[in-house]
C-alpha positions as CSV (number, residue, x, y, z in Angstrom):
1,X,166.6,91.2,74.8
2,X,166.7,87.6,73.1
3,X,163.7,88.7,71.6
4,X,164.4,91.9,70.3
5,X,167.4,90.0,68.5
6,X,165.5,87.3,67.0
7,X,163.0,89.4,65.9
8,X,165.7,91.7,64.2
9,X,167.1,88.9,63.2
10,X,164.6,87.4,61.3
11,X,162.8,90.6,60.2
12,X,164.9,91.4,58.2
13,X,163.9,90.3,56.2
14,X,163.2,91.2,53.3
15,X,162.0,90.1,49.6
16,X,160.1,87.7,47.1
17,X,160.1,89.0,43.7
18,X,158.0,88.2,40.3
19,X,160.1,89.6,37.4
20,X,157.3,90.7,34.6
21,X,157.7,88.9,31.4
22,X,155.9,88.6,28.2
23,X,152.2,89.8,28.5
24,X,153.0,91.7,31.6
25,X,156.1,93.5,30.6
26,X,154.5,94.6,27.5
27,X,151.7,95.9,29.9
28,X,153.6,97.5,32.3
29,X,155.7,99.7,29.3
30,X,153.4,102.4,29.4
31,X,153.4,102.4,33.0
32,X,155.4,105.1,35.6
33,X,155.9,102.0,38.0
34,X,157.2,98.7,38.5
35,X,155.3,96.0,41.5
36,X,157.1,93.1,42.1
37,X,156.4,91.0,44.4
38,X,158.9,88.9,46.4
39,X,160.0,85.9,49.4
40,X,163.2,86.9,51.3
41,X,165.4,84.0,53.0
42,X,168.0,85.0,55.1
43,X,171.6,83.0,54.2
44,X,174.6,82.9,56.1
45,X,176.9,85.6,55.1
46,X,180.4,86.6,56.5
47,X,179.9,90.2,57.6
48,X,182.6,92.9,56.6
49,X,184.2,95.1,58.7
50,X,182.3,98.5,58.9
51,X,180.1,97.9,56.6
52,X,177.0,98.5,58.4
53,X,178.7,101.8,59.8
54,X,176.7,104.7,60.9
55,X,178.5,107.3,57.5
56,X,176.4,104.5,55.8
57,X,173.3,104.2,57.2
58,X,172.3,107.1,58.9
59,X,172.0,105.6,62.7
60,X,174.0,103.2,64.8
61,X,174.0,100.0,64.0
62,X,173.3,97.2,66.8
63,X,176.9,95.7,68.4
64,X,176.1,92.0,67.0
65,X,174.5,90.6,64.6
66,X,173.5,94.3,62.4
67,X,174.7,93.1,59.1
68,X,172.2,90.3,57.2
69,X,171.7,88.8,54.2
70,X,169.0,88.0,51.7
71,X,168.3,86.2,49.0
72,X,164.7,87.0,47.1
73,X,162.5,84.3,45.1
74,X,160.0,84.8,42.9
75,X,156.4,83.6,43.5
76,X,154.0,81.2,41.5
77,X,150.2,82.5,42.3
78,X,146.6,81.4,41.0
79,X,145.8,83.8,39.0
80,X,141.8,83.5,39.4
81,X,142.3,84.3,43.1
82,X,146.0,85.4,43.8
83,X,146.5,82.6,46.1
84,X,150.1,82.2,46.7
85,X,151.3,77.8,45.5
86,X,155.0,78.6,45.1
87,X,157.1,80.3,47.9
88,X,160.3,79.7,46.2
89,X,160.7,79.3,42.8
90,X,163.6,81.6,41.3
91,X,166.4,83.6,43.1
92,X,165.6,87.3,41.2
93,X,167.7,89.7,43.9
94,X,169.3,89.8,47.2
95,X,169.5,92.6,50.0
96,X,172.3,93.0,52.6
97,X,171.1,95.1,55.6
98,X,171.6,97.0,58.5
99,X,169.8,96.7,61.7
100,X,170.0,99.6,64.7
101,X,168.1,99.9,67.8
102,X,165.4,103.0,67.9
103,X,164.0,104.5,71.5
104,X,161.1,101.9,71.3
105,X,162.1,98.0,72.0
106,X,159.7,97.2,69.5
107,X,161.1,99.1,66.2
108,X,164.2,98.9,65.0
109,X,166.4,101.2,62.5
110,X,166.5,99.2,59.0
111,X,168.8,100.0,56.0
112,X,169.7,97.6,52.8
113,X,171.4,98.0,49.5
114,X,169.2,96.2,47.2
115,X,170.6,93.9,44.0
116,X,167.3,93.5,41.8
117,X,168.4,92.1,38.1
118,X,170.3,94.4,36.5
119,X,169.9,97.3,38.8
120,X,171.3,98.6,41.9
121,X,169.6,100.7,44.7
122,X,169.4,101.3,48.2
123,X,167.0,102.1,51.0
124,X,166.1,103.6,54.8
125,X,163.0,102.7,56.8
126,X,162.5,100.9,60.1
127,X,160.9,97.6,61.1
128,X,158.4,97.2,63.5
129,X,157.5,94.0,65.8
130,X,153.9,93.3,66.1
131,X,153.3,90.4,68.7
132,X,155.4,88.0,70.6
133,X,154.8,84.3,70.2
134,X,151.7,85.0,67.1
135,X,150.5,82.9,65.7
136,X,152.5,80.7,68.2
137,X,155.1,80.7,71.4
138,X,158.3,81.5,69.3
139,X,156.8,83.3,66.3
140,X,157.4,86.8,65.7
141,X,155.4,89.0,63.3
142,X,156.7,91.9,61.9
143,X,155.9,94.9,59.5
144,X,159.2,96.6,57.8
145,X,159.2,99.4,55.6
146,X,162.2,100.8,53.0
147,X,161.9,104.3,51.0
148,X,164.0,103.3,48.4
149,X,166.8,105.8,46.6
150,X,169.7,105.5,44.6
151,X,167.8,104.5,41.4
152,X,169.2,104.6,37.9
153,X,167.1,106.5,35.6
154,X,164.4,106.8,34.6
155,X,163.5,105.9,37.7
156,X,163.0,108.2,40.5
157,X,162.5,106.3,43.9
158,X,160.4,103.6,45.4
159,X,159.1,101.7,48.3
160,X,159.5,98.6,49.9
161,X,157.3,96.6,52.7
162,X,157.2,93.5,54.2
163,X,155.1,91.3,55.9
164,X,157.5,88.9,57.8
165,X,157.6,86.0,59.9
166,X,160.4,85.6,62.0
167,X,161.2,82.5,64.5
168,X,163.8,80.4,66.6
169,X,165.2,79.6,63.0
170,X,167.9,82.1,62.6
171,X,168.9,81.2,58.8
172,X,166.9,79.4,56.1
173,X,163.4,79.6,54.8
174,X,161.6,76.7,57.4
175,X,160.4,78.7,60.7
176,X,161.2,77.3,64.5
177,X,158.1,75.7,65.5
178,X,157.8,74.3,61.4
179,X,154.9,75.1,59.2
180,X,155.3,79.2,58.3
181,X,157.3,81.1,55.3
182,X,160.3,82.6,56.7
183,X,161.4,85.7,56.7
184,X,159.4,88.2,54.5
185,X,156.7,88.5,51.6
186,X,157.8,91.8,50.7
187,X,155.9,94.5,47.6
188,X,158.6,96.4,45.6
189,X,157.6,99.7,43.6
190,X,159.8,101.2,41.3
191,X,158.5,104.5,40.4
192,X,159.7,106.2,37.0
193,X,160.1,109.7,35.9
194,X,157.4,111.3,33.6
């Protein structure tokens, strides 16, 4: 069960997010979506009282430890090979989440209200744990995935993965063994209306 919490925990996880500018907004205006692509750190965070109630997100949330929070960074890449050199180099959004048990041990219920620059939106999904101790004993990989909702105009949904590490570490952006990005590389797409 210590398991299951730590990866729920940590797998949460959820964002990194490169904010288009310049060349790559005025690409992108033509466009019916918006990628961005983001690091999520988990901070502490005083829950609130009912927040992560079931009216809210649609299943019951777990006893301890359901509500989270994010913060998101942008990334730094190379751009002849898309080779990530900078984990962490602006807070773009944050995320505050809900985590619920499902029938399977392994996959969790996963909802988040999402604060990305100027707009607002929320999503439901699940998370899924992949392996126990991978890459190493007390490393948790783990696949989450958000449809996203709640949009303002002109945009009509979205959807949100992750790729996420979690660990030992139960806060913070430094893994427990050292040496892996905590908690999620996560891919955002905004999707407008025609």
């Amino acid at each position: 069960m210590a398991h299951v919490s730590a990866i729920a925990g940590m797998a949460v996880l959820l964002l990194v997010c490169a904010m288009p500018s310049g060349d790559a907004a005025a690409q992108s205006a033509g466009t019916l979506e918006e990628i961005y692509i983001l690091r999520s750190i988990r901070e502490r965070h005083e829950p609130a009282d009912n927040w992560c109630s079931s009216a809210r997100t649609g299943f019951e949330p777990f006893a301890k430890d359901a509500e989270r929070f994010f913060s998101f960074w942008s990334l730094r890449v190379q751009p002849e090979d898309g080779k990530v050199v900078q984990t962490q180099d602006r807070r773009v959004a944050e995320l505050r989440a809900c985590f619920g048990a499902t029938s399977e041990r392994a996959r969790q219920n996963f909802y988040a209200e999402v604060r990305l620059g100027s707009i607002s939106f929320q999503g439901n999904g699940e998370c899924l744990a992949l392996k126990i101790d991978f890459p190493e004993a007390g490393l948790f990989p783990v696949r989450c995935q958000l449809v996203l909702s709640g949009l303002p105009a002109p945009y009509v949904g979205g959807l949100l993965t992750t790729n996420t590490m979690t660990s030992q570490a139960a806060f913070g952006g430094d893994t427990n063994p050292r040496g892996y990005t905590q908690a999620s590389i996560a891919t955002i797409r905004l999707w407008k209306s025609r």
